[in-house]
C-alpha positions as CSV (number, residue, x, y, z in Angstrom):
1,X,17.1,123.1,28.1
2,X,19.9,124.4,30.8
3,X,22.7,122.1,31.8
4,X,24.9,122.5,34.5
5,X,28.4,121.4,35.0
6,X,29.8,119.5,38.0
7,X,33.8,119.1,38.6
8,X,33.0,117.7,42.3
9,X,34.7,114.4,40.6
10,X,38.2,116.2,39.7
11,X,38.3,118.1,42.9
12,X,38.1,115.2,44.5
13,X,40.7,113.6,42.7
14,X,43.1,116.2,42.6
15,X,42.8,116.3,46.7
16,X,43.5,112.9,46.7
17,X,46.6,113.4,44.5
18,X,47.2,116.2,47.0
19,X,47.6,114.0,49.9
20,X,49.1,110.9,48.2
21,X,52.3,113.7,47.2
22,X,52.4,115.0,51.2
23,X,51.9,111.3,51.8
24,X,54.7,110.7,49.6
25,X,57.4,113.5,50.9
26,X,56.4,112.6,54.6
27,X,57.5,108.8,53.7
28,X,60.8,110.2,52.0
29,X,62.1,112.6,54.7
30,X,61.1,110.2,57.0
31,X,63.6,107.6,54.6
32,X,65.6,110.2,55.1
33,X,65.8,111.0,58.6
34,X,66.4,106.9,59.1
35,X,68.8,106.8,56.6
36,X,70.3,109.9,58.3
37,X,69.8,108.4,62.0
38,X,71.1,104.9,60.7
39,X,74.3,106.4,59.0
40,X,75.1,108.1,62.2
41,X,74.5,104.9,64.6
42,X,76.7,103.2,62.1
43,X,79.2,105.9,62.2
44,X,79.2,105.7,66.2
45,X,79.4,101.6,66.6
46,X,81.7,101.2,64.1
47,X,84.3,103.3,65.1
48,X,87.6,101.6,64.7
49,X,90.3,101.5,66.9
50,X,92.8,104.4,65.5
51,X,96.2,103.1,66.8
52,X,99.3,101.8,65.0
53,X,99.8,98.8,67.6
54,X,97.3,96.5,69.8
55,X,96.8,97.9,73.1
56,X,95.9,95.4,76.0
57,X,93.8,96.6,78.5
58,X,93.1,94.7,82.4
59,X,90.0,94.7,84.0
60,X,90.9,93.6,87.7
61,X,88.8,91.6,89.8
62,X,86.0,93.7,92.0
63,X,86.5,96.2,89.0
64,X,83.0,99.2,88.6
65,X,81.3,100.3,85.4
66,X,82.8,103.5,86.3
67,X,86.6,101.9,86.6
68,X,85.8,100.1,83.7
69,X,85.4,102.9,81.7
70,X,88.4,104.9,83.2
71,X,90.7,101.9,82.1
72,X,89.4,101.9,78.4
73,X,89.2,106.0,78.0
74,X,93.1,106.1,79.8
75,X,94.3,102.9,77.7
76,X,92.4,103.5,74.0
77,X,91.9,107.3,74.3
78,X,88.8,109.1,75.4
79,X,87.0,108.8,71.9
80,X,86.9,105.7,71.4
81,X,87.3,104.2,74.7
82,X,84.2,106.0,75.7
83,X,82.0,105.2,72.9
84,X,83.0,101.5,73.8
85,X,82.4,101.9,77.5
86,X,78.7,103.5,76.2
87,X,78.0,100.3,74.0
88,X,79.0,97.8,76.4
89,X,77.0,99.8,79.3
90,X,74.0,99.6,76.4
91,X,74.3,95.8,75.5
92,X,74.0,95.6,79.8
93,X,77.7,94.9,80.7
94,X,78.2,93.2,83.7
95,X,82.2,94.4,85.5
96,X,82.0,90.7,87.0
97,X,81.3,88.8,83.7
98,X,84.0,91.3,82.0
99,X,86.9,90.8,84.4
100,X,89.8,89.9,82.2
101,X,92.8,90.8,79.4
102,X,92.0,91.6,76.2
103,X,93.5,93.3,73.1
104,X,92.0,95.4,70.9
105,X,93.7,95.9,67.7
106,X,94.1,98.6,65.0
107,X,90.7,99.1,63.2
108,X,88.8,97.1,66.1
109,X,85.2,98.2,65.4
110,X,84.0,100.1,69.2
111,X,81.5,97.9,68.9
112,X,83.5,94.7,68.5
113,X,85.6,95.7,71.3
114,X,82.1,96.2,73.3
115,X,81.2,92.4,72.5
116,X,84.1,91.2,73.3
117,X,84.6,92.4,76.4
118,X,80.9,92.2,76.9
119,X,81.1,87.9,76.9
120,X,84.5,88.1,78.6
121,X,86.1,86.7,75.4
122,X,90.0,87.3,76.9
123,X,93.2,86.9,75.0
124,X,95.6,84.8,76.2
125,X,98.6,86.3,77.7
126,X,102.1,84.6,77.4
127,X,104.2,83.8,80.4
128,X,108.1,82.8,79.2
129,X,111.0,82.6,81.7
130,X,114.4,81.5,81.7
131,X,117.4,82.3,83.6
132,X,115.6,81.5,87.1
133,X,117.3,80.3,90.0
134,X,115.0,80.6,93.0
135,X,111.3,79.9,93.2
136,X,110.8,84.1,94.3
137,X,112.3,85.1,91.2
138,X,109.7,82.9,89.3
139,X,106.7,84.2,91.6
140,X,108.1,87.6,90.5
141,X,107.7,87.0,86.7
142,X,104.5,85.5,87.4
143,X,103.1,88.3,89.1
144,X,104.6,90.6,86.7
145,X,102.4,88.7,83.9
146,X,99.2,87.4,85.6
147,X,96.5,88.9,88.0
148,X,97.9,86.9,90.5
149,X,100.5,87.9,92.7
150,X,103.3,86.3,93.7
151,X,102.4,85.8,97.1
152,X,99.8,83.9,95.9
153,X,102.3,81.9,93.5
154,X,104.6,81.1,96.3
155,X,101.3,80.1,98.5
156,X,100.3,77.7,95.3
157,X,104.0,76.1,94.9
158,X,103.4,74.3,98.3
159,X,99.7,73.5,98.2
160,X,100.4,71.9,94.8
161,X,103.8,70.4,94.9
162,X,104.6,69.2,98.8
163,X,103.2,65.9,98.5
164,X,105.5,65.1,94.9
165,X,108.4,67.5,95.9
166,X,110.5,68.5,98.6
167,X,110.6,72.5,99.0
168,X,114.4,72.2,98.2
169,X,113.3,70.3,94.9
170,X,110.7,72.9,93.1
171,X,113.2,74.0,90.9
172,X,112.9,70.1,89.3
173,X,109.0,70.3,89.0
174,X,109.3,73.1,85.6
175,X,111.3,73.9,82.5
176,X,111.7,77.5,80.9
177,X,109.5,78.0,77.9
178,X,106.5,80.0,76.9
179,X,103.1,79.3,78.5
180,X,99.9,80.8,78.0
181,X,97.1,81.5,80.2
182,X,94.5,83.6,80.3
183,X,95.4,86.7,82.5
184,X,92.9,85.9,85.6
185,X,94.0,82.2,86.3
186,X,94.4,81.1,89.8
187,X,97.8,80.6,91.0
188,X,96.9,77.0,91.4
189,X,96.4,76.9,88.1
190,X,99.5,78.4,86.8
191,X,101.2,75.9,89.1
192,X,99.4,72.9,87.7
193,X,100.0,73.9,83.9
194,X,103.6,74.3,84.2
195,X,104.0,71.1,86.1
196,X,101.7,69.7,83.8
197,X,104.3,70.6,80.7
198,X,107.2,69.5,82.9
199,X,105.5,65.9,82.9
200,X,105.0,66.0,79.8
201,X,108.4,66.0,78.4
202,X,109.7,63.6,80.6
203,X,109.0,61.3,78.1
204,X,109.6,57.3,79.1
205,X,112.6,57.6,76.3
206,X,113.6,60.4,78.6
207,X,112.8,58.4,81.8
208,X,114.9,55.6,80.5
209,X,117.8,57.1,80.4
210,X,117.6,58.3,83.3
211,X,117.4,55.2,84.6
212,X,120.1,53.6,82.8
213,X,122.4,56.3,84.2
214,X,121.2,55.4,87.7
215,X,119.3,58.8,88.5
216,X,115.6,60.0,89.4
217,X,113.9,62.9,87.4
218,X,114.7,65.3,90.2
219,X,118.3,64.2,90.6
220,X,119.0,64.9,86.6
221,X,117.2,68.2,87.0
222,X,120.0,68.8,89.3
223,X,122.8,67.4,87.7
224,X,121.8,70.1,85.0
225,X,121.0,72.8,86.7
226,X,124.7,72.3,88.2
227,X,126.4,71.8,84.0
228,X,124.1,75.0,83.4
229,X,125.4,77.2,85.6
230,X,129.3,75.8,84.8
231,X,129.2,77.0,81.3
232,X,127.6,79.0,79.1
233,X,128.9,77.2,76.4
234,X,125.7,74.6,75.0
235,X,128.4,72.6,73.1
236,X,130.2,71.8,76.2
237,X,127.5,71.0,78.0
238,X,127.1,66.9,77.7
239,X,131.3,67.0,78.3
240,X,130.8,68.5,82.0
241,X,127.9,66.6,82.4
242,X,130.1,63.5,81.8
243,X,132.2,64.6,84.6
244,X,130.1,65.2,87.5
245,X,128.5,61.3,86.6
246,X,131.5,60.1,86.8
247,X,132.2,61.5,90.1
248,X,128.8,60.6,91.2
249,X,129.7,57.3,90.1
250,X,132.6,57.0,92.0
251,X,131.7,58.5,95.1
252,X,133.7,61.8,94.5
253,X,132.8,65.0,96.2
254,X,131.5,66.8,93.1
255,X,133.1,70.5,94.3
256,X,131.2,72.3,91.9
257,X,131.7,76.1,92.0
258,X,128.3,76.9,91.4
259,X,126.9,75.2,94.6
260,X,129.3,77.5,96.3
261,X,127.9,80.3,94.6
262,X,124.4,79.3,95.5
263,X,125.1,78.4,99.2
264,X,126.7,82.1,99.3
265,X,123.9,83.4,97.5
266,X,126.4,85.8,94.7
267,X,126.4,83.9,91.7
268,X,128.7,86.9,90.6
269,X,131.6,85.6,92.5
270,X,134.6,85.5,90.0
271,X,137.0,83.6,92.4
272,X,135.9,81.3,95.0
273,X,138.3,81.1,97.8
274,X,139.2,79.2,101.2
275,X,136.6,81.2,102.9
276,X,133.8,80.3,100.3
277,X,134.8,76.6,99.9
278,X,134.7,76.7,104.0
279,X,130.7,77.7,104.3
280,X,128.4,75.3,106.1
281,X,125.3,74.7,103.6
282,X,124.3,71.3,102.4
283,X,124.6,73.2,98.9
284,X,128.5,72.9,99.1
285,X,129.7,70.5,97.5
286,X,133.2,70.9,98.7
287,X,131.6,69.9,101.7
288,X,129.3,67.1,101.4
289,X,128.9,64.3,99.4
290,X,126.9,63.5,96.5
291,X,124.1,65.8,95.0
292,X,122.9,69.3,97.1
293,X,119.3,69.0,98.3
294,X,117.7,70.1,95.0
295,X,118.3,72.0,91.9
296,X,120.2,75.7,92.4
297,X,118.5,76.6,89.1
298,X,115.5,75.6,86.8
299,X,117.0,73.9,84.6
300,X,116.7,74.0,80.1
301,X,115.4,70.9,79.0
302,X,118.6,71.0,76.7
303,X,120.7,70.7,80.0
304,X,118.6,68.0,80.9
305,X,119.5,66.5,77.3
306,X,122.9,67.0,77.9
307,X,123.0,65.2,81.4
308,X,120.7,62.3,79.6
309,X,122.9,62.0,76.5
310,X,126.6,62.7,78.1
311,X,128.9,60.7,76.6
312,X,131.3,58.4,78.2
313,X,134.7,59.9,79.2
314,X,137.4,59.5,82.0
315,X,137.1,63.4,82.9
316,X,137.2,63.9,86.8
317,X,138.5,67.4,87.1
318,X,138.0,71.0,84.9
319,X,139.1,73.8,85.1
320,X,138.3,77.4,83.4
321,X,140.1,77.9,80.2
322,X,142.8,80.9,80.6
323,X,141.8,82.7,77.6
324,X,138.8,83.5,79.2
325,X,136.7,81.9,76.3
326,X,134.1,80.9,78.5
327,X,135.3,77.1,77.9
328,X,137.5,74.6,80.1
329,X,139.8,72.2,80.1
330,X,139.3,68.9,81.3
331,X,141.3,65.6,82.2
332,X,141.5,62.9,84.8
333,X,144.8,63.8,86.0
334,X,145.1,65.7,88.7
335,X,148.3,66.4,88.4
336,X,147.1,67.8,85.1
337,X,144.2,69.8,86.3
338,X,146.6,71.3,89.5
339,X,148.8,72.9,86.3
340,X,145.0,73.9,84.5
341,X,144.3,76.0,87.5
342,X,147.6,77.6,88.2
343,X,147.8,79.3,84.5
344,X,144.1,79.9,85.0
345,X,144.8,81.3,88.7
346,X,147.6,83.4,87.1
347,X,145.2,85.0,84.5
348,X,142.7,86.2,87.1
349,X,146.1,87.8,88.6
350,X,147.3,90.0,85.6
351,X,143.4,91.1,85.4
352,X,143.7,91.6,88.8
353,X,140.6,89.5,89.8
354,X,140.0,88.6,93.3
């Protein structure tokens, strides 16, 4: 009897192993291509940011996709700023939702930056000022700071303080410090904050003292601005403080040189003379009584202090210190200040001062 062999059951077999292997490889490099593919997504959103320092960048108002990207690319570098211009544009950025400041650090995934800027997540910027003597010169350091200008600052100042202040007055209504805001708030708003920190440290301890030395908010602010300006000296401050109350108190013109200064508009006058003390301005003391119209500076809340917390003394009458030490001598003789401002009038002389 003949048998015959069959290996239909192997070849099958082996064909299906066949497959399962191309099966198998296709799976891998297709592993492989993902992993490949993910890596270099990876690589491209997670670019960091390559600089040493932060860089803050400022997306104006009516700013297009296309200025966007400009600002990034010019600020960050092409690199990276495009690829975070590409990922924001992906993730649908919106130039309205994005106006704003921000800063993106060293190692700031593009990504991250993308997001950020994305959901308008700003940073704060920081608005400090001292040394200011007219309301311009603060509308200057504002618009040097925030989106808005100072036009729009100067606009603000009377919208928000002319039913609390007189224009002459301003000055009173803020102290020098550091503020922050973010970059695109209203003038208004500006306005509002700094008043609102002003308030705020007229405390009622600070309030009644005022009162006790007979004097409104405003007319301290003035009162210091006045001491500020007379020396630069912080220790002396409460001393000439002390004088000009005094005078207040007893109905003396205060014929402060600084108000002179201001009325003249050259605070770098060195010697005031007949002609200066002769100028018609209600900011000349020499000239009218009692306090000028308003402040002729903003002043430090530690001039403020020093009005607050002068001490009592019988001081009418200073006079600049001949050594030029930046300090004065002061006494309620007038006989005694006359002699004061020869030998101080005779120093300015042998430095030839006029």
């Amino acid at each position: 009897m003949q048998h015959r062999y069959s290996d239909g059951g192997g070849t099958q077999n082996m064909r299906r192993r066949r497959v399962l292997s191309w099966m198998l490889a296709g799976v891998g490099v297709l592993c492989l291509v993902l992993a490949v593919g993910g890596y270099m997504v990876w690589r491209y959103v997670s670019m960091p940011f390559s600089a040493e320092e932060p860089v803050r960048i400022y997306i104006p108002s009516g700013a297009s996709g296309e200025d966007i990207r400009g600002i990034l690319e010019s600020s960050t570098g092409a690199g990276y700023g495009g690829r975070v211009y590409m990922l924001w544009k992906k993730m649908d950025g919106t130039p309205t939702r994005s106006h704003g400041s921000y800063v993106i650090d060293p190692g700031m995934s593009a990504v991250s930056a993308a997001r950020m800027i994305l959901q308008g997540r700003q940073t704060p910027v920081r608005l400090t000022f001292n040394n200011i003597r007219l309301m311009s010169q603060l509308a200057a350091r504002v618009g040097r700071v925030m989106e808005a200008d100072s036009a729009g600052f100067m606009a603000a100042l009377t919208e928000e303080l002319s039913d609390a202040y007189s224009k002459a007055e301003y000055p009173a209504a803020f102290v020098p410090d550091t503020y922050e805001f973010y970059w695109t708030a209203p003038a208004s708003d500006i306005v509002d904050l700094l008043v609102a920190h002003r308030n705020s440290v007229w405390t009622p301890e600070r309030q009644k003292k005022a009162e006790t030395k007979g004097l409104t908010p405003v007319q301290v602010a003035t009162v210091a601005s006045i001491v500020e300006e007379e020396t630069v000296k912080a220790d002396e401050r409460p001393k000439v403080a002390a004088l000009y109350l005094n005078r207040l108190k007893k109905g003396m013109k205060l014929q402060a040189d600084p108000t002179v200064k201001y009325a003249i508009g050259d605070f770098s006058l060195r010697r005031i003379t007949g002609r200066h003390l002769a100028v018609e301005s209600p900011y000349n003391t020499y000239r009218i009584a009692g306090l000028p119209p308003g402040p002729i500076r903003i002043p430090e809340l530690s001039a403020i202090d020093a009005v607050l917390d002068a001490p009592a003394t019988d001081n009418l009458y200073m006079c600049a210190r001949e050594d030029f030490s930046g300090y004065h001598n002061f006494t309620s003789s007038y006989a005694r200040h006359l002699e004061n401002a020869r030998r101080y009038q005779a120093a300015l002389d042998r430095r030839g001062i006029k």
